[in-house]
ZAROZA-587398 format. One line per 10 residues: number of its first residue (from 1); their letters; for each residue y, x, z negated of N, C-alpha, C, O. Coordinates in Angstrom, 2 decimals, padded with zeros to 5 digits. Layout:
<nodes>
NUM) a) Y,X,Z,Y,X,Z,Y,X,Z,Y,X,Z ~ ... .
</nodes>
This chain:
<nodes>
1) xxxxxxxxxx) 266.70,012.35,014.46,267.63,012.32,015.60,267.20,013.37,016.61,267.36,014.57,016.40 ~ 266.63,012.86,017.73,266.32,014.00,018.75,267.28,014.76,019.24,268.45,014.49,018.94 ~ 266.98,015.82,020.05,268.21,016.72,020.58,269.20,016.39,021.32,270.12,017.21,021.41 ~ 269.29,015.20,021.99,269.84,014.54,022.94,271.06,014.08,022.21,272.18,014.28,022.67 ~ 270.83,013.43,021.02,271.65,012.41,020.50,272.17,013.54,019.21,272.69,013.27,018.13 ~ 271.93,014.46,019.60,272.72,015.68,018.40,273.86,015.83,018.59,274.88,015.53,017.97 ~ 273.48,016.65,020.12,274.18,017.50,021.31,275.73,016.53,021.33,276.88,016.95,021.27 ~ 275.25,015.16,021.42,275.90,013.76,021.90,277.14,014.10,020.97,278.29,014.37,021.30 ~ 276.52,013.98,019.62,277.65,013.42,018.15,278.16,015.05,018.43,279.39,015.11,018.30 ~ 277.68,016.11,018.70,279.09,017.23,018.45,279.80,017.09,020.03,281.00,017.03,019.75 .
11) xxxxxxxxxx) 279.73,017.02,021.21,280.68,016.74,021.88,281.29,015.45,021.78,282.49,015.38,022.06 ~ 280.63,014.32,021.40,281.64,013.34,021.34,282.50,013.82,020.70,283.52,013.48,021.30 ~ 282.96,014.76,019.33,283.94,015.07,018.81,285.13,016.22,019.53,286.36,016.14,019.47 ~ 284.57,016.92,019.99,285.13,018.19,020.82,285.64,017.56,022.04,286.59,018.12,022.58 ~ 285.24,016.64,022.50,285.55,016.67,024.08,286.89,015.42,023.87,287.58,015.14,024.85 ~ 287.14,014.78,022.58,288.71,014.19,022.96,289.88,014.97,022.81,290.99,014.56,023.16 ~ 289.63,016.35,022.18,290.80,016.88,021.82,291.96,016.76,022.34,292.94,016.27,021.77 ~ 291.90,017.37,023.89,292.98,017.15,024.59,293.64,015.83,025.22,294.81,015.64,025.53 ~ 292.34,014.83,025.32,292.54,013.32,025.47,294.06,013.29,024.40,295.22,013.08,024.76 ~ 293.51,013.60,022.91,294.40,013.03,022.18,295.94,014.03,022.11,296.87,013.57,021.45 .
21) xxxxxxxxxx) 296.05,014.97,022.59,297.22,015.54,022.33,297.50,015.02,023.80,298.73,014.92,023.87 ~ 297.01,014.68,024.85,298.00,014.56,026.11,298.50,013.14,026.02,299.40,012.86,026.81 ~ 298.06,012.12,025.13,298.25,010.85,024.97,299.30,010.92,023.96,299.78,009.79,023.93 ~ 300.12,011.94,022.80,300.30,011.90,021.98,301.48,012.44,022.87,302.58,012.02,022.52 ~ 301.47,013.45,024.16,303.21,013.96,024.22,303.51,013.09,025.53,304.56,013.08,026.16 ~ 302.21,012.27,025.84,303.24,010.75,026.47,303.95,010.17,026.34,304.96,009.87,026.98 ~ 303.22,009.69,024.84,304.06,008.64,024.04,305.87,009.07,023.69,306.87,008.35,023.63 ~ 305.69,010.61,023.51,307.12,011.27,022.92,307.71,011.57,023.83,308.92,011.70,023.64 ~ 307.19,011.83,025.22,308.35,012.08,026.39,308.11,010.81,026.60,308.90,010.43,025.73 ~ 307.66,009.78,027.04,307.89,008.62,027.53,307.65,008.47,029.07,308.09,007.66,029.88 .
31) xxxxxxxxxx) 306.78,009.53,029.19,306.40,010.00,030.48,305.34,008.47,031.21,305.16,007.43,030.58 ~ 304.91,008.69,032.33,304.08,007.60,032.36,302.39,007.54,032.55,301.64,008.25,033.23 ~ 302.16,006.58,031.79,300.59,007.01,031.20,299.33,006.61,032.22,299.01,005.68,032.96 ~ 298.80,007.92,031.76,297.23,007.68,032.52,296.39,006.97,031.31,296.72,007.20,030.15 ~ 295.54,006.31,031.54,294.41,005.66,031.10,293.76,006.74,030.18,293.98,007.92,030.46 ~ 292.98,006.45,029.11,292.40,007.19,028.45,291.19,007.55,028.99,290.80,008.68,028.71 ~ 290.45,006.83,029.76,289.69,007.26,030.61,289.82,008.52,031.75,289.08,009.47,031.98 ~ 290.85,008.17,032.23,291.66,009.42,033.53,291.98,010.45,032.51,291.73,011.59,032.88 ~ 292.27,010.39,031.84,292.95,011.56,030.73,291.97,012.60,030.30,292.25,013.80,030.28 ~ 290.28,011.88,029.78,289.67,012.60,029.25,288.47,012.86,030.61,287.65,013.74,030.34 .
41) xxxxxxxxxx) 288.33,012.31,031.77,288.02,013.11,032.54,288.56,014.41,033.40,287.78,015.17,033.98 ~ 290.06,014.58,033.39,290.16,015.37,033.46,290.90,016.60,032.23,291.82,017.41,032.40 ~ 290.15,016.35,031.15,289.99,016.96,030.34,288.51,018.00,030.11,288.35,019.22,030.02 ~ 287.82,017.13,030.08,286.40,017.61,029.54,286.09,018.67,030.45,285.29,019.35,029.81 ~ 286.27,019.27,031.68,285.84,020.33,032.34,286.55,021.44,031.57,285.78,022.38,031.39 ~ 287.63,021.63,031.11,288.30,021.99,030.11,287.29,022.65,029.09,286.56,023.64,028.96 ~ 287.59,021.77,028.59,286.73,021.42,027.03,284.93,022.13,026.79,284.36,022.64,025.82 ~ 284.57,021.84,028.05,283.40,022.54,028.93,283.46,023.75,028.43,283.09,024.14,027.32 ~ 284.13,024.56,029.67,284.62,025.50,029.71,284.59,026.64,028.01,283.97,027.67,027.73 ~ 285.60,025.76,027.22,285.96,026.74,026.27,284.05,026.23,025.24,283.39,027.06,024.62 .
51) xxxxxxxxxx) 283.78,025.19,025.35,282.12,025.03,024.55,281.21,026.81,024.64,280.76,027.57,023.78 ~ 281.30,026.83,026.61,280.44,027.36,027.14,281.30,029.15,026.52,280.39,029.91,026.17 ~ 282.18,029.57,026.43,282.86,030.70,026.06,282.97,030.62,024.37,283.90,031.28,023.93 ~ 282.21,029.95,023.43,282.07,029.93,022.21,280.48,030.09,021.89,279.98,030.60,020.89 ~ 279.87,029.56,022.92,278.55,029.79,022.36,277.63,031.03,022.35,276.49,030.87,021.93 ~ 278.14,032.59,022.90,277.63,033.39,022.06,277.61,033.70,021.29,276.52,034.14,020.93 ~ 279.05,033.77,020.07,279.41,033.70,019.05,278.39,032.77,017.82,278.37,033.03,016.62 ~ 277.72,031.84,018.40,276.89,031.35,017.89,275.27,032.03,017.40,274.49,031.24,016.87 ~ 274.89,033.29,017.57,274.20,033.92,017.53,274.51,035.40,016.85,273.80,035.94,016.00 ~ 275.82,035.98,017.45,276.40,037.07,016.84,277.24,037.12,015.51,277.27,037.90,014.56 .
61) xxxxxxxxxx) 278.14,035.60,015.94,279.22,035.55,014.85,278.94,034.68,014.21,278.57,035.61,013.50 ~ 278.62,033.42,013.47,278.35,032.54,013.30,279.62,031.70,012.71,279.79,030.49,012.80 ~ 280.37,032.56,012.15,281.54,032.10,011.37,282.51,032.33,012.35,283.09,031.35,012.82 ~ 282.73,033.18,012.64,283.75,032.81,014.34,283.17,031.73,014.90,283.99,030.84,014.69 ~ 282.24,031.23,015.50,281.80,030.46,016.62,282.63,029.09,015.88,283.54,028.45,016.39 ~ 281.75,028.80,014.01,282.60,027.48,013.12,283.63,027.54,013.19,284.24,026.50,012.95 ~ 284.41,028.73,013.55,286.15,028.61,013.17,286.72,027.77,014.45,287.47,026.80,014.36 ~ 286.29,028.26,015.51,286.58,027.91,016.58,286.44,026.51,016.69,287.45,025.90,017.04 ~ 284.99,025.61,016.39,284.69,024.41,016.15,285.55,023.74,014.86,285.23,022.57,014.63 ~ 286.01,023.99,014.47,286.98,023.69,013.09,288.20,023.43,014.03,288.57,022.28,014.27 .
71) xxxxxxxxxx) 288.79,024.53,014.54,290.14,024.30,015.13,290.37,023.32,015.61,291.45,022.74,015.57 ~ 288.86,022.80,016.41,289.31,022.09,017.91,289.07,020.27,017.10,289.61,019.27,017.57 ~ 288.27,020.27,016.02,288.18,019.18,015.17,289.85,018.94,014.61,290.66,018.03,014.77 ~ 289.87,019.83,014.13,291.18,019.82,013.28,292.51,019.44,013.79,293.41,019.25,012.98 ~ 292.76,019.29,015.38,293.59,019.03,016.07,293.57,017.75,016.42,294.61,017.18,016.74 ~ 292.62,017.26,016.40,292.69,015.38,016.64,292.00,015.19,015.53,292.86,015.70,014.81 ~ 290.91,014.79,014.53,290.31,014.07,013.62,291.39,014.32,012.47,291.84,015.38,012.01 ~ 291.72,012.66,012.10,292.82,012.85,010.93,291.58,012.76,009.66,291.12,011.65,009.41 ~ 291.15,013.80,009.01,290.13,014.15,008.24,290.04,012.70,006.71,289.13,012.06,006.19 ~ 291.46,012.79,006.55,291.77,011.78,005.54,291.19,011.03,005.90,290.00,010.92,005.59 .
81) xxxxxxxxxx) 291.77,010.26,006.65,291.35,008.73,007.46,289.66,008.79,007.18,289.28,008.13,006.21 ~ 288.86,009.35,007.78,287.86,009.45,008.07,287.20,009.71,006.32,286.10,009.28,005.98 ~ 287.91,010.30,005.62,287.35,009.99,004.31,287.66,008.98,003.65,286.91,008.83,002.68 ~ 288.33,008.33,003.73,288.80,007.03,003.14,288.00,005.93,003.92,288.03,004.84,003.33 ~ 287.43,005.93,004.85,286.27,005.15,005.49,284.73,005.37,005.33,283.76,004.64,005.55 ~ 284.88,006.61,004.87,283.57,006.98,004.25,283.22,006.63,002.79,282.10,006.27,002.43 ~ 284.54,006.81,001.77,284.50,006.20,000.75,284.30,004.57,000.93,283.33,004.14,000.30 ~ 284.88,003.81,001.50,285.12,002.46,001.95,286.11,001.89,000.41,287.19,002.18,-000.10 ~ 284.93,000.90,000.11,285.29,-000.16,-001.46,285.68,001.05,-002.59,286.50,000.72,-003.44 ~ 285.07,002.63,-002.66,285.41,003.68,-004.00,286.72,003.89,-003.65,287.46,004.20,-004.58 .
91) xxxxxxxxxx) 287.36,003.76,-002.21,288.71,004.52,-002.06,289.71,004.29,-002.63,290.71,005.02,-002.62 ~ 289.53,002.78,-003.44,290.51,002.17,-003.78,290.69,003.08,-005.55,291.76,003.28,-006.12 ~ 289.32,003.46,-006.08,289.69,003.89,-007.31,290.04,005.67,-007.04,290.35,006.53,-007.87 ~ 289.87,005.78,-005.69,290.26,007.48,-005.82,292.10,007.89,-005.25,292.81,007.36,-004.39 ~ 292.33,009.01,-006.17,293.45,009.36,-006.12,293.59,009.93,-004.28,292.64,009.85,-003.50 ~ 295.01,010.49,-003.89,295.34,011.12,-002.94,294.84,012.60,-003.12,294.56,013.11,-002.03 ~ 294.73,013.14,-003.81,293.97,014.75,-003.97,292.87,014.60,-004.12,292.32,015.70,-004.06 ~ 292.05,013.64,-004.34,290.25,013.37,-004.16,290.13,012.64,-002.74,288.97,012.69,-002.31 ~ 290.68,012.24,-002.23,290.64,011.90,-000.97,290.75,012.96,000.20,289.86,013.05,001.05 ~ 292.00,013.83,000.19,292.17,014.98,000.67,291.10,016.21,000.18,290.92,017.26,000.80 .
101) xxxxxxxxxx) 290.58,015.91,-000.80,289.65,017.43,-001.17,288.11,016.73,-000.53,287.23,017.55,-000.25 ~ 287.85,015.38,-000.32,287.09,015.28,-000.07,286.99,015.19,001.79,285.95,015.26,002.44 ~ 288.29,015.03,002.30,288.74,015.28,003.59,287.84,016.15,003.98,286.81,015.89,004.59 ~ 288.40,017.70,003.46,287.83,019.16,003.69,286.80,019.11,003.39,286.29,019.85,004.23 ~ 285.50,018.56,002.36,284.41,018.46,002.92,283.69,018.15,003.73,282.59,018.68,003.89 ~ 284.28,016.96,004.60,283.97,016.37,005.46,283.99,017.69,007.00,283.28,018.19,007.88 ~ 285.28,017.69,006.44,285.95,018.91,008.02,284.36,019.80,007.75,283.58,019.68,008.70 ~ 283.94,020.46,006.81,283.21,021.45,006.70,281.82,020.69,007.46,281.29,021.03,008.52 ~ 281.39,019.41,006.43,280.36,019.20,007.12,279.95,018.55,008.32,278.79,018.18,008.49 ~ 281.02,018.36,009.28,281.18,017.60,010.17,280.91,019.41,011.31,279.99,019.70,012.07 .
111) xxxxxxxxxx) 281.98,020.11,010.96,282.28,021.16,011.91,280.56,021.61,012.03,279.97,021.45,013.10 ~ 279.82,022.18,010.79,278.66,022.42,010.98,278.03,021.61,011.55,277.17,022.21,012.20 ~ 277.92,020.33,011.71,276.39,019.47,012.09,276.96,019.54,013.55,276.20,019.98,014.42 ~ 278.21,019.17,013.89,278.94,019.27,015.15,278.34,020.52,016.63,277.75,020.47,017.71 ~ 279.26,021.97,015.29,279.00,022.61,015.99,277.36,023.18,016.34,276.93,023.37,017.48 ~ 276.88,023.32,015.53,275.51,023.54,015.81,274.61,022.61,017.09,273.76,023.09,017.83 ~ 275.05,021.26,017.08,274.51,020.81,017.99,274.83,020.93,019.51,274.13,020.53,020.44 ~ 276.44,021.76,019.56,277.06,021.54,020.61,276.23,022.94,021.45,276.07,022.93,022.67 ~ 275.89,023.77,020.82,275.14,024.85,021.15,274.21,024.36,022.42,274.28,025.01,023.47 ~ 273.38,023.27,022.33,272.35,022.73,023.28,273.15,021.89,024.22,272.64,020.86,024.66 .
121) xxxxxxxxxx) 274.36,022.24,024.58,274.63,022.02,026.04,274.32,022.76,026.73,274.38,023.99,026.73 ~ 273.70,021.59,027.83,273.30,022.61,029.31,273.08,021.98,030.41,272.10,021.71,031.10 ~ 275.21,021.63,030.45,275.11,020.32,031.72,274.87,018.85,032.27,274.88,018.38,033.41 ~ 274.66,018.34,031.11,274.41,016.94,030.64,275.42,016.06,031.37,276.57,016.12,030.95 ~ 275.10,015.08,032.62,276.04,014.49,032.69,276.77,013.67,032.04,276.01,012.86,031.52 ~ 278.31,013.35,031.66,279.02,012.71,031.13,279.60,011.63,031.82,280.05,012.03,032.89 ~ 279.81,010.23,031.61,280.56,009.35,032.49,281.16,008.41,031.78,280.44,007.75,031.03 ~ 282.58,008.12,031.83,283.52,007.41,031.17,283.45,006.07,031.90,283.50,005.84,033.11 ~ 283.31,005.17,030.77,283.13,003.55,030.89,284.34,002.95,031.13,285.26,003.07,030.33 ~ 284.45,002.33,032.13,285.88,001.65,032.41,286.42,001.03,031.10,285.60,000.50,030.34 .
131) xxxxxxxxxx) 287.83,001.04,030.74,288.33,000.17,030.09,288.72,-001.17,029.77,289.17,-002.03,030.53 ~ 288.50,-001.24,028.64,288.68,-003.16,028.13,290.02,-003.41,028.41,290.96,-002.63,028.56 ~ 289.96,-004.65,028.47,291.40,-005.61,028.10,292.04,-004.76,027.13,291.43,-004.30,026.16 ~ 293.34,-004.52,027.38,293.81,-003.17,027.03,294.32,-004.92,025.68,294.24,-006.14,025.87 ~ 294.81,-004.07,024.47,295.69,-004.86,023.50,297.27,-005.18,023.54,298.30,-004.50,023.59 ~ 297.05,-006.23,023.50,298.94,-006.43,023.93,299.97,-005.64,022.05,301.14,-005.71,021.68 ~ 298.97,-005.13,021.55,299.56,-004.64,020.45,299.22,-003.38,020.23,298.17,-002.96,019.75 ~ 300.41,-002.62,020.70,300.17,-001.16,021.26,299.84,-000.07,019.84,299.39,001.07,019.88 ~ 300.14,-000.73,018.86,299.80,-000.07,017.69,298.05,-000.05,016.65,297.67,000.60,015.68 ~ 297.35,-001.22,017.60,295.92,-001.17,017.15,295.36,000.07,017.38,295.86,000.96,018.06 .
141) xxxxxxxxxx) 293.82,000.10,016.53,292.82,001.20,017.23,292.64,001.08,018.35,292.36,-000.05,018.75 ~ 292.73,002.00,019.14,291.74,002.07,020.24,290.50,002.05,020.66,289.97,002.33,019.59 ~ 289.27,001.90,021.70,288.30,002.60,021.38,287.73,002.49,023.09,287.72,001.55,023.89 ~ 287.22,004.07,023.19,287.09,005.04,024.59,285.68,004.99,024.36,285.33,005.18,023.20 ~ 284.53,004.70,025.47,283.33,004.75,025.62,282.90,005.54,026.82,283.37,005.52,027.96 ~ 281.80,006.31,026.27,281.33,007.24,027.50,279.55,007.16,027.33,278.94,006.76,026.34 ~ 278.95,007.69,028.65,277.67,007.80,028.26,277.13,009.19,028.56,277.38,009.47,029.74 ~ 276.52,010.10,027.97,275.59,011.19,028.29,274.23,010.43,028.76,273.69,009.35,028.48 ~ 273.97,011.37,029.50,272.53,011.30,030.31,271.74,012.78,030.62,272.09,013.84,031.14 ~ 270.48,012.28,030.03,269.72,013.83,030.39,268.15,013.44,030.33,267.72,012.50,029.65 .
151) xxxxxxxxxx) 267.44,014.19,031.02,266.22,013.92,030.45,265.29,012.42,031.31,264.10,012.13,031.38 ~ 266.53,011.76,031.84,265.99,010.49,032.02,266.00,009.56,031.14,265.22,008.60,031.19 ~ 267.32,009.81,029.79,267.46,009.17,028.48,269.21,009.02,028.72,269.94,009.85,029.26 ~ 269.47,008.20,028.36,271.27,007.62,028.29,271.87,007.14,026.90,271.41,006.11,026.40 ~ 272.67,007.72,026.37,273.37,007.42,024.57,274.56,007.10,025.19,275.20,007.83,025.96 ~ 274.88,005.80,024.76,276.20,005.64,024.72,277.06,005.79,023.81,276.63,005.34,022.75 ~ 278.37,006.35,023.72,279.05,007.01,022.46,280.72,005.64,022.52,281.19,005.04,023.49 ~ 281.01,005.64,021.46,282.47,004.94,020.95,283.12,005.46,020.50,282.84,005.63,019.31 ~ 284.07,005.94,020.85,285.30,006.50,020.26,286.40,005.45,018.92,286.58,004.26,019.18 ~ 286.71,005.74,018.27,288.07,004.94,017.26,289.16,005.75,016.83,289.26,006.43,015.81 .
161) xxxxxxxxxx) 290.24,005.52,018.07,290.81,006.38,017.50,292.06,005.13,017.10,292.03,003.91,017.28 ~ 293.20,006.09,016.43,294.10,005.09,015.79,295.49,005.91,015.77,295.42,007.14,015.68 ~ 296.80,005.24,015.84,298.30,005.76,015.89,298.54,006.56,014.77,297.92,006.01,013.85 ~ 299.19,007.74,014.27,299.30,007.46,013.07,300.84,007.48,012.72,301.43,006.79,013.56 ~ 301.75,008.01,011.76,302.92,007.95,012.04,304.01,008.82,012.63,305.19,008.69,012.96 ~ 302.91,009.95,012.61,303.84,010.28,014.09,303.29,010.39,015.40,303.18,011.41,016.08 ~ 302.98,009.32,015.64,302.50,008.49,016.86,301.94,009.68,017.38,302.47,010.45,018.18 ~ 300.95,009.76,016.91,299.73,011.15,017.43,298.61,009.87,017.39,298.48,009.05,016.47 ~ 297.89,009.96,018.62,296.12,009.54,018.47,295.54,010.17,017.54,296.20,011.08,017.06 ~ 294.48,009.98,017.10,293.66,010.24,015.94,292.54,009.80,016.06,292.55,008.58,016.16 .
171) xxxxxxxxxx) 291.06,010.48,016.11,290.19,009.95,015.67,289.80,009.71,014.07,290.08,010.45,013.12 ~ 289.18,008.63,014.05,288.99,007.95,012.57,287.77,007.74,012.53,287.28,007.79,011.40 ~ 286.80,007.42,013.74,285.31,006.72,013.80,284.64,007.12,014.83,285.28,007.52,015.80 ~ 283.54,007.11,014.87,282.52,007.21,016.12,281.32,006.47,015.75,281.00,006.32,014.58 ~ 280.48,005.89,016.96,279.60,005.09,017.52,278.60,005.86,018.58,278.89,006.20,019.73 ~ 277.34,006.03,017.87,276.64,006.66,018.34,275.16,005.98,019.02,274.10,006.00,018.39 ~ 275.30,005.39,020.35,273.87,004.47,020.07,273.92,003.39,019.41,272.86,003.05,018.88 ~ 275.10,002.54,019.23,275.17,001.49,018.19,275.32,001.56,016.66,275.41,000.59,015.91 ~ 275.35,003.16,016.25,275.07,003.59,015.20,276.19,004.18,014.34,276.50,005.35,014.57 ~ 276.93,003.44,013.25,278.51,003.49,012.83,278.25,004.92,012.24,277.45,004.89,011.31 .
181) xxxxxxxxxx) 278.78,006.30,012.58,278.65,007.34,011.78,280.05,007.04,010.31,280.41,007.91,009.52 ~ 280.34,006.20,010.34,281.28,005.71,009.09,280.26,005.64,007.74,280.19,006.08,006.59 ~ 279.48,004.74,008.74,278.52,003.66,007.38,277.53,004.73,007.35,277.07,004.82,006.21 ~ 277.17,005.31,007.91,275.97,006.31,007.64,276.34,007.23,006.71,275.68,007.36,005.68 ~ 277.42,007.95,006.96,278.00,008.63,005.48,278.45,007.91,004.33,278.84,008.47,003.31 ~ 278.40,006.59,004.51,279.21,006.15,003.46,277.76,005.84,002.18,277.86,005.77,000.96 ~ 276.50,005.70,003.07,275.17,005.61,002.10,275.28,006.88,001.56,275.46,006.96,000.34 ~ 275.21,007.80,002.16,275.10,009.29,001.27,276.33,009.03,000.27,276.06,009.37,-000.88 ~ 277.22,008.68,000.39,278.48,008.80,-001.03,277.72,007.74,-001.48,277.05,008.22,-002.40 ~ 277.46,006.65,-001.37,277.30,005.44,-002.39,276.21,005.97,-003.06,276.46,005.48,-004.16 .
191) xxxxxxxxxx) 275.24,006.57,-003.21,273.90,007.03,-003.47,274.56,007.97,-004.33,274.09,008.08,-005.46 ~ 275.52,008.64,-004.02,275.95,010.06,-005.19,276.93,009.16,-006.44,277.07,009.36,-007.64 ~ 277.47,008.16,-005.57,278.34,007.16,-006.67,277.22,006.79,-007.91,277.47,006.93,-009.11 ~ 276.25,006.41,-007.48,275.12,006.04,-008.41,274.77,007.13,-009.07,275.42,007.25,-010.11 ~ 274.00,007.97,-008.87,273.46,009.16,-009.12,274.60,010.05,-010.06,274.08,010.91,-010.77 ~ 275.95,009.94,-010.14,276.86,010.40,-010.90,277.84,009.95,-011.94,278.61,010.48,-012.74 ~ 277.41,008.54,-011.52,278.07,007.51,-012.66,279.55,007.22,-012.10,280.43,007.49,-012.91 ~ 279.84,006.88,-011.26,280.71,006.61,-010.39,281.79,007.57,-010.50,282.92,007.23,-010.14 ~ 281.53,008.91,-011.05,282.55,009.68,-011.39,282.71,011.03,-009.36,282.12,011.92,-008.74 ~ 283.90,010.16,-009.33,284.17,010.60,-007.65,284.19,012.53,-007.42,283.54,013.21,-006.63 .
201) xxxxxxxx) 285.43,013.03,-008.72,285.00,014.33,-008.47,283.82,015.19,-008.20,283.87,016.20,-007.51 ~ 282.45,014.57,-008.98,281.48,014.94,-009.19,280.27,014.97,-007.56,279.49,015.79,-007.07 ~ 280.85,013.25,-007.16,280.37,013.51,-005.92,281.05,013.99,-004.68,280.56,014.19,-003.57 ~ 282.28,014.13,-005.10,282.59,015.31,-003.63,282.37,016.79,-004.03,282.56,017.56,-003.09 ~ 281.91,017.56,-005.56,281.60,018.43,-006.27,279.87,018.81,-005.45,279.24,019.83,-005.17 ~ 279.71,017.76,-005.36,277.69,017.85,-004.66,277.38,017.05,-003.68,276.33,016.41,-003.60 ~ 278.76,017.04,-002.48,278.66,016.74,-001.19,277.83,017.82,-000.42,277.97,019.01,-000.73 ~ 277.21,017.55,000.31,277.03,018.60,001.17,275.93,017.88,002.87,275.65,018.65,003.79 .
</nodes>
């Protein structure tokens, strides 16, 4: 994965945060809604902003700089969700505390590959793809598309986010280049499913 399409997968995660909490105290005041598009453009200068005021910490602190990248994950990605899609067909034999413990691995290894890549911003334009035929069923996933450009190279990114029950947005998925980061983790678990005898503790025990 070149640098381009690193940089890509840790801001695609960082830069909905506020998308999803300003969509989330719409819904509860009943206020009236901007587009998810309008929302997260004028978000991301934001979002910018606090990237560009974390990344010395990335050199001095290293564990401050992750905490910081943890927080801002931790506020929209419903971690569960996202492990229970990574498990896919195993989820069905794993309990609610192997799901959740394997959540927090995820948070861990997501925040690292994330944050580390988000480090190599430096101004990359961003541009939000008009929206689809919105769903006449206000409770489906969603999904928000943007493109980075740099270099004279363009990644287009997919957002999935989803309601949950207390009608908070949530990301659950991302689309990187055509490229399901669901199914891509879900080979690394299926490979440890094998490799461990389908015993689940063991492979969220030697996740990494």
């Amino acid at each position: 994965m070149n640098s381009l399409r690193k940089f890509v997968m840790g801001l695609a995660l960082v830069v909905m945060a506020p998308l999803l909490m300003q969509v989330s105290m719409q819904v509860s005041a009943q206020a009236p809604e901007l587009t998810a598009v309008e929302s997260a453009e004028l978000s991301v200068n934001q979002l910018l902003a606090t990237v560009e005021e974390l990344k010395p910490y990335f050199a001095t602190d290293r564990e401050r700089y992750f905490a910081g990248i943890q927080e801002s994950l931790t506020s929209f990605v419903d971690f569960d969700e996202v492990a229970i899609g990574v498990m896919a067909r195993f989820a069905e034999q794993a309990t609610p505390e192997q799901i959740s413990r394997f959540g927090e691995k995820l948070k861990v290894t997501l925040t690292r590959f994330y944050g580390a890549a988000l480090v190599g911003y430096d101004g990359q334009e961003l541009v939000f793809m008009p929206a689809g035929e919105p769903s006449p069923d206000p409770e489906v996933n969603t999904n928000v598309r943007m493109q980075i450009s740099a270099n004279n190279s363009t990644v287009e990114l997919q957002y999935t986010l989803f309601l949950n029950e207390n009608r908070e947005w949530k990301l659950k998925n991302l689309f990187l280049g055509g490229i399901n980061l669901r199914r891509q983790y879900f080979t690394q678990f299926s490979a440890l499913m094998n490799r461990y005898g389908n015993d689940i503790d063991q492979v969220i025990d030697n996740w990494q």
